[in-house]
C-alpha positions as CSV (number, residue, x, y, z in Angstrom):
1,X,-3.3,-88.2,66.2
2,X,-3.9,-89.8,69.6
3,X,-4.2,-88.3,72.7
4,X,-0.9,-89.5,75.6
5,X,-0.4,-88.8,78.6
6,X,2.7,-90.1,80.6
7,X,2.9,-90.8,84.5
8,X,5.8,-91.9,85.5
9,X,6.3,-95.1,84.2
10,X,3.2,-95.5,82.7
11,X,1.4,-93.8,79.8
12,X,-2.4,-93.6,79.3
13,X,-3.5,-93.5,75.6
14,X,-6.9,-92.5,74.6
15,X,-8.3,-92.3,70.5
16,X,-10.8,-90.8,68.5
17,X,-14.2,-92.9,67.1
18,X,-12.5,-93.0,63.8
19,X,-9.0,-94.0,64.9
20,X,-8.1,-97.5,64.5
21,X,-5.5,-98.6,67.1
22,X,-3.3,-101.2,66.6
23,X,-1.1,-101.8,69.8
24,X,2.1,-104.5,70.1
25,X,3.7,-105.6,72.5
26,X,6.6,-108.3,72.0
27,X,5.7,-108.6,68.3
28,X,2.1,-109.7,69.4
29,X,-0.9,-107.5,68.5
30,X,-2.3,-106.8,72.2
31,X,-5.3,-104.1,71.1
32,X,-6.9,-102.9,68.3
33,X,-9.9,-101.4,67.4
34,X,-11.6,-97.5,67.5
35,X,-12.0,-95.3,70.0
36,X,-9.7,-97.2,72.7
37,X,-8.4,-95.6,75.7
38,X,-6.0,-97.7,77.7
39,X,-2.9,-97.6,80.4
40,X,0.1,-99.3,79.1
41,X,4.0,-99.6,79.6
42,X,5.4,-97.5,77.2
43,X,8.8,-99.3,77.1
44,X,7.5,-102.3,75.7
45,X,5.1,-101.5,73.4
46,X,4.5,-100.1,69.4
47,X,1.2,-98.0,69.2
48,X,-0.1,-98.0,65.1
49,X,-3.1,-95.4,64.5
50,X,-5.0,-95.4,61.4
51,X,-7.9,-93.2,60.4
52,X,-11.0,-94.8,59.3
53,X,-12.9,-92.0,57.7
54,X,-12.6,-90.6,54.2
55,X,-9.8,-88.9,53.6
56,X,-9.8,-86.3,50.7
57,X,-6.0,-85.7,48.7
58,X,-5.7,-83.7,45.9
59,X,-2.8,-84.2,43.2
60,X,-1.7,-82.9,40.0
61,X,-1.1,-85.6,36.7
62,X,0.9,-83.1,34.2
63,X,0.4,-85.1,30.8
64,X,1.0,-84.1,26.4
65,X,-2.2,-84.6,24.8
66,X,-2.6,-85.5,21.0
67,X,-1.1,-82.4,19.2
68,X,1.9,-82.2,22.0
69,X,0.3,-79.7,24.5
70,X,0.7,-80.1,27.7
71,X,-2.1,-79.8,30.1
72,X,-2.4,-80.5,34.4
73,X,-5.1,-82.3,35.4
74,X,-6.4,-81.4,38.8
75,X,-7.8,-83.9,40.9
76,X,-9.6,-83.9,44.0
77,X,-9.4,-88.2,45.2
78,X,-11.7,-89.8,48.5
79,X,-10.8,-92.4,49.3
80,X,-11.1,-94.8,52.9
81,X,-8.5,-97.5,54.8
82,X,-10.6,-100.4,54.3
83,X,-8.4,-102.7,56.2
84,X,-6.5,-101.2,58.6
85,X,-4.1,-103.8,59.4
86,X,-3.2,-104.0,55.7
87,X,-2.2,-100.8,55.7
88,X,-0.2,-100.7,58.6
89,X,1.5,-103.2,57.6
90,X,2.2,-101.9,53.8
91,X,3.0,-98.3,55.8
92,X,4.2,-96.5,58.8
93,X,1.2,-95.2,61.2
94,X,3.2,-95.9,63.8
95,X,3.2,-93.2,66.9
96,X,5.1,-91.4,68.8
97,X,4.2,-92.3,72.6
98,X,6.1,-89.3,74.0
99,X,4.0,-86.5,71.4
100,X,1.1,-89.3,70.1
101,X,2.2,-87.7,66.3
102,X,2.8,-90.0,63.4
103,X,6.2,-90.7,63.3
104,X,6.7,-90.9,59.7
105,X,3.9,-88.7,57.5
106,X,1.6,-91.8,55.9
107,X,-0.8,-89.7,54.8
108,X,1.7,-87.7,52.4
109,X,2.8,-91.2,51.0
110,X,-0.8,-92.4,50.2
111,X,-1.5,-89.3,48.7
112,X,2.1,-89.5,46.4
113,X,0.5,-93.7,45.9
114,X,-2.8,-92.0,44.7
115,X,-1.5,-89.9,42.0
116,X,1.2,-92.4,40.9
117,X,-1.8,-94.8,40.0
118,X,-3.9,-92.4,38.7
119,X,-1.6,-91.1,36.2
120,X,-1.7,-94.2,33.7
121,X,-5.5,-93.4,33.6
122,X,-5.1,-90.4,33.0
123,X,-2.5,-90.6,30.3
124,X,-4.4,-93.1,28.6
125,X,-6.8,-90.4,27.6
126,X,-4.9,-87.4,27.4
127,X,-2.3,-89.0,24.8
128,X,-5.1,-90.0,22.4
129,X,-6.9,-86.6,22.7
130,X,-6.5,-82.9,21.2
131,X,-6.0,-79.8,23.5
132,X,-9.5,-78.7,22.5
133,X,-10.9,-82.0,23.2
134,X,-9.1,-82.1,26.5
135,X,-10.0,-79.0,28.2
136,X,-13.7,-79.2,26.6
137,X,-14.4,-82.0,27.6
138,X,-11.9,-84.1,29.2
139,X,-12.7,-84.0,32.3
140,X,-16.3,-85.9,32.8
141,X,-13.9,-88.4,30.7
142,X,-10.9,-88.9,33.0
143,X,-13.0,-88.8,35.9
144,X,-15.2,-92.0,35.3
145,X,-12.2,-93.5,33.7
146,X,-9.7,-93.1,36.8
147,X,-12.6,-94.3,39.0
148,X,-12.9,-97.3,37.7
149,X,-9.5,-98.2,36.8
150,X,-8.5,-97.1,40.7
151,X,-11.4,-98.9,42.1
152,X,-10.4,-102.0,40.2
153,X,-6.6,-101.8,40.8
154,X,-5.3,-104.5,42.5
155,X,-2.3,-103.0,44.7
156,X,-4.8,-100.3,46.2
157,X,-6.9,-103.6,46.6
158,X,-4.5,-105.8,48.3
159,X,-2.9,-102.1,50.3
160,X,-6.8,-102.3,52.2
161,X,-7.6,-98.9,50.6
162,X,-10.7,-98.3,48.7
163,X,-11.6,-95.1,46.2
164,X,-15.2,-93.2,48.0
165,X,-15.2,-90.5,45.0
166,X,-13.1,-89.0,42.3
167,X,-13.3,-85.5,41.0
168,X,-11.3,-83.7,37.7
169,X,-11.9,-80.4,38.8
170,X,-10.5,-79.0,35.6
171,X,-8.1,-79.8,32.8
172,X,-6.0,-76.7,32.0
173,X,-2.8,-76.0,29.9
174,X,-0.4,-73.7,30.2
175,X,-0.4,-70.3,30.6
176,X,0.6,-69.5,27.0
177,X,-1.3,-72.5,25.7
178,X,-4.3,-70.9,27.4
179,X,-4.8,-67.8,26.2
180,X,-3.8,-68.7,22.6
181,X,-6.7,-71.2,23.8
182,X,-8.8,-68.1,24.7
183,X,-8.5,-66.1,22.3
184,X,-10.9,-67.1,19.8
185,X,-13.5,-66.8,22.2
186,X,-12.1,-63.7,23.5
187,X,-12.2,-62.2,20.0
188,X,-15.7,-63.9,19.3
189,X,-17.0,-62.6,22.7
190,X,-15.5,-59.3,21.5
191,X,-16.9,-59.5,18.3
192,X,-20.2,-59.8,19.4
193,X,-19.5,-57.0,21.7
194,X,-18.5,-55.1,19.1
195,X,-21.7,-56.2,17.1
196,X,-23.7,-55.4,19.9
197,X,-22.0,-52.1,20.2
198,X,-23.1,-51.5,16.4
199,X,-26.1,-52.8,16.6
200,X,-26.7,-50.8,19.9
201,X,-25.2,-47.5,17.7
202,X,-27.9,-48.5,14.8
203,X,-30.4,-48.9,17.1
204,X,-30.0,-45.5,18.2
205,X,-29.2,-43.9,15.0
206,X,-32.4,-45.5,14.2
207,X,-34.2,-44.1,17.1
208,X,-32.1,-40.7,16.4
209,X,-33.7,-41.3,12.6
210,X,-37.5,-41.9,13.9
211,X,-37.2,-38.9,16.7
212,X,-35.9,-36.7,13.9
213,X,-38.5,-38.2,11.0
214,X,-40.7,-37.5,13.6
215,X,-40.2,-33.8,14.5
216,X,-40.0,-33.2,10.7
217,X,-43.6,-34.9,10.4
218,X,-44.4,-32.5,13.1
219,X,-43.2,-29.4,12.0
220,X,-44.3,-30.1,8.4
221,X,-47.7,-30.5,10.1
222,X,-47.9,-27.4,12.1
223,X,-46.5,-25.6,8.6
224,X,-49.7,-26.8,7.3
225,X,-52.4,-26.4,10.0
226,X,-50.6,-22.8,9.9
227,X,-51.2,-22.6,6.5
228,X,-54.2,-23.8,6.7
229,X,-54.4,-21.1,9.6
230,X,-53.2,-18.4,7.0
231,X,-55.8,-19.6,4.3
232,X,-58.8,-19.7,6.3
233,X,-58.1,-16.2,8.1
234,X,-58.1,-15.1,4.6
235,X,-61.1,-16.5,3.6
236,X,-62.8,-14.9,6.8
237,X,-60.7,-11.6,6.2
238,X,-62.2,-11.6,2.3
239,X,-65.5,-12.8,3.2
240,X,-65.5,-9.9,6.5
241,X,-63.8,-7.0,3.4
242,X,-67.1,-8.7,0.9
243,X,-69.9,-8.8,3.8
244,X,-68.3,-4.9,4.7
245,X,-68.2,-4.0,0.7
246,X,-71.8,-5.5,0.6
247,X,-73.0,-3.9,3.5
248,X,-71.6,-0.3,2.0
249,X,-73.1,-1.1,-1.6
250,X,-76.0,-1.5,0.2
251,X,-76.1,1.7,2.1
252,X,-74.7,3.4,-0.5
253,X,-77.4,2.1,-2.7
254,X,-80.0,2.7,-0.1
255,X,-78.4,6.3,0.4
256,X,-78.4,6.8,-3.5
257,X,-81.9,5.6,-3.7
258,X,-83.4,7.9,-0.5
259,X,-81.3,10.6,-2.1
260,X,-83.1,9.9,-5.4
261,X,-86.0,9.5,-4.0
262,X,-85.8,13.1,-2.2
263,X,-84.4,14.2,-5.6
264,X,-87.3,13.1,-7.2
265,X,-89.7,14.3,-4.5
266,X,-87.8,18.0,-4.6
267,X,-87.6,17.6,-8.2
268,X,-91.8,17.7,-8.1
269,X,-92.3,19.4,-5.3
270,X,-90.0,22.0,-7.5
271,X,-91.7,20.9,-10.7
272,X,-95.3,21.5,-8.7
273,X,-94.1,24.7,-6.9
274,X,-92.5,26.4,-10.4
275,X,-95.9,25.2,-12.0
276,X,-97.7,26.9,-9.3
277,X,-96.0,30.0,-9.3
278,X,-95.9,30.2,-13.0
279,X,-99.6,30.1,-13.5
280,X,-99.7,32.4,-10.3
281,X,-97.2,34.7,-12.2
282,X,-99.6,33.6,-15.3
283,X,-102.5,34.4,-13.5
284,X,-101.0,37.5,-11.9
285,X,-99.6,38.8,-15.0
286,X,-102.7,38.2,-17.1
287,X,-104.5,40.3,-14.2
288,X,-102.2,42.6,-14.7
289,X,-102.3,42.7,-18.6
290,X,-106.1,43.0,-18.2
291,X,-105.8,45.8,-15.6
292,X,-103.2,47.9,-18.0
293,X,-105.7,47.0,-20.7
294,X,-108.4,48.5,-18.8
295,X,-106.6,51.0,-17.6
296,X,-105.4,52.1,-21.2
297,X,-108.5,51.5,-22.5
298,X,-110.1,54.1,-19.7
299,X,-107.0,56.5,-20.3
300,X,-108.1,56.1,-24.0
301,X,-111.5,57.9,-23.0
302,X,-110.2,60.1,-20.8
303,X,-109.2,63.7,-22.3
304,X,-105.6,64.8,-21.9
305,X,-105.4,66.8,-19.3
306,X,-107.3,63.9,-17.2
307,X,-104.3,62.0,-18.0
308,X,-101.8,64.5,-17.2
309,X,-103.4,64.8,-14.0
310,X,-103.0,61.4,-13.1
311,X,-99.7,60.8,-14.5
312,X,-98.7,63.9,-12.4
313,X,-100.2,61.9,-9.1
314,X,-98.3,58.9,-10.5
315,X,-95.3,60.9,-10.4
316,X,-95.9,62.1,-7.0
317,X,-96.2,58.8,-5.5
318,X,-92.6,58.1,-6.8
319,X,-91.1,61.1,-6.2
320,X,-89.5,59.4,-3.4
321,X,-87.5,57.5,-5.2
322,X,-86.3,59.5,-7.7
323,X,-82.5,61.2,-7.3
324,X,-81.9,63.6,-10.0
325,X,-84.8,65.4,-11.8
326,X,-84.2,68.3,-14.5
327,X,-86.8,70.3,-15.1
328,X,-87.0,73.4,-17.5
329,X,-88.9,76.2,-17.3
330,X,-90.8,75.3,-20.3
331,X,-91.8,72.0,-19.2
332,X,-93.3,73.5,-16.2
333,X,-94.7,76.6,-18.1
334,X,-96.7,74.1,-20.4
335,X,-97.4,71.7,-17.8
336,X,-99.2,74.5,-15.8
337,X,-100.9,76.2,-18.6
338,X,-102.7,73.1,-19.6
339,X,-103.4,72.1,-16.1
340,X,-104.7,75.7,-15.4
341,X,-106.6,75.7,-19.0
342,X,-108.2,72.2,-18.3
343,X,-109.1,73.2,-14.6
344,X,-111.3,75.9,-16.0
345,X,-113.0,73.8,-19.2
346,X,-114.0,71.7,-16.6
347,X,-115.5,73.8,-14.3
348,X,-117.3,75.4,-16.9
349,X,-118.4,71.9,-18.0
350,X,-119.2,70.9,-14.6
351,X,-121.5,74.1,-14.3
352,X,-122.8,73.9,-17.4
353,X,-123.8,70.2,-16.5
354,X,-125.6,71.6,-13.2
355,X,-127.8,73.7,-15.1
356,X,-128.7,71.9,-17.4
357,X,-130.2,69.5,-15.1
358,X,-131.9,72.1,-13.2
């Protein structure tokens, strides 16, 4: 779109580096070229623009492949006006020098010439293909083929256009067709969800398996260092009850022993004593015997009334101890007599003895 200003009668026209001019006046091309700016009588003269640098249109080819599915190709075409002139001649760029707008839309038309020659290309592959094959892998396919077929095409050739790029930015069928499409992935993406899921599930179950295993192995462990805890505080409890049982025979035994051993000393200090005190008593008694011998044998000498005297004195040293005593008048009668009768024998004796030894 050039830039045009009117004064008065005349009109000033200026254009961009890659706008290509073409201006007429009378049927006679009076300018042309890029990036002109000019003053010109607007009532005699036709002002053509044409862009110079890559244009970019994008177009849908709607095609049946193979197996009678229909599928849109997307394409995304760059292409350049070669030859200016050529293609204003073939189409309208011609402006309006009151607004400097296309009067026509050129652009819209190129891009309609575009897809109408890309869609034999196109349908050259698509009828000989399967959906599959199609959206898989039919669109590095299309593209190279539509590139070359446009950029050898003759009426885009003899038009002044040239093709810069050409990209199939995807092959797609319909909605329906699509998800019928996506389904076995869907399910197979699902399905190895799914198996992941599980496999996730078994993992843990597997874990939850070890963990457990694990605290089983544990407590069945600790049940047997506690047994083993039980069965050696036994041991020390039986060997303690055996040290404490041998310790007590022992002191009994050493008890039993001091006590025989005092028993046996008692035992002959008894033994020694009774020995002792019977040959004392021995002793004693035989002293005694031989005294009561002697003294029977001297009271065997003696004349009776002797002995009554001294059995008298005998009984006066006891008298003490005597309680009850009957005593007739007979017994005393004959007592004295005798003691009176002896008393006088022996003074008679005892004088009779004195004079004899004077």
């Amino acid at each position: 779109m050039a830039d045009i200003r009117r004064l008065v009668m005349w009109a000033h026209l200026r254009s961009e580096p890659n706008e290509y001019v073409l201006h007429y006046t009378r049927g006679r091309l009076l300018h042309s070229g890029t990036g002109l700016a000019y003053w010109f009588n607007p009532l005699s003269a036709a002002v053509a623009l044409v862009p110079v640098d890559d244009i970019e249109t994008t177009f849908v080819v709607k095609e049946r492949t193979l197996d009678f599915q229909e599928v849109n190709v997307q394409c995304v075409l760059t292409y350049r006006c070669a030859e200016p002139k050529s293609v204003a001649e073939r189409l309208n760029f011609g402006l309006s020098l009151r607004t400097g707008a296309w009067i026509e839309s050129p652009l819209e038309k190129l891009s309609n010439l575009w897809a109408q020659r890309s869609r034999q290309p196109v349908r050259s592959y698509i009828n000989t293909a399967t959906v599959n094959d199609a959206v898989r892998c039919g669109a590095e396919v299309i593209r190279k083929g539509l590139f070359e077929s446009l950029r050898t095409d003759e009426e885009i050739r003899a038009m002044g256009l040239t093709v810069v790029t050409v990209q199939v930015e995807q092959v797609v069928p319909s909605a329906e067709l699509q998800k019928a499409l996506e389904t076995p992935t869907r399910e197979a993406i699902q399905q190895k969800a799914d198996e992941a899921v599980f496999q996730r599930r078994a993992l843990a179950v597997e874990k939850e398996r070890a963990i457990k295993e694990n605290e089983l192995a544990t407590q069945i462990e600790l049940v047997r260092r506690q047994e083993e805890l039980i069965r050696r505080q036994g041991a020390n409890q039986v060997l303690e009850v055996q040290s404490a049982a041998a310790a007590e025979k022992a002191r009994v035994e050493a008890e039993l022993e001091r006590k025989a051993l005092e028993a046996g000393g008692y035992a002959h200090e008894s033994r020694v004593k009774a020995e002792g005190e019977a040959a004392a008593a021995r002793l004693r008694g035989e002293a005694e015997a031989d005294v009561q011998r002697r003294i029977v044998e001297v009271w065997k000498t003696l004349p009776g009334d002797v002995v009554f005297g001294l059995a008298l004195r005998e009984f006066a040293r006891k008298l003490n101890r005597i309680e009850h005593l009957n005593v007739t008048p007979d017994l005393i009668g004959q007592a004295m007599q005798r003691l009176f009768l002896n008393s006088d024998g022996d003074a008679d004796r005892v004088r009779i003895g004195q004079a004899q030894k004077k």
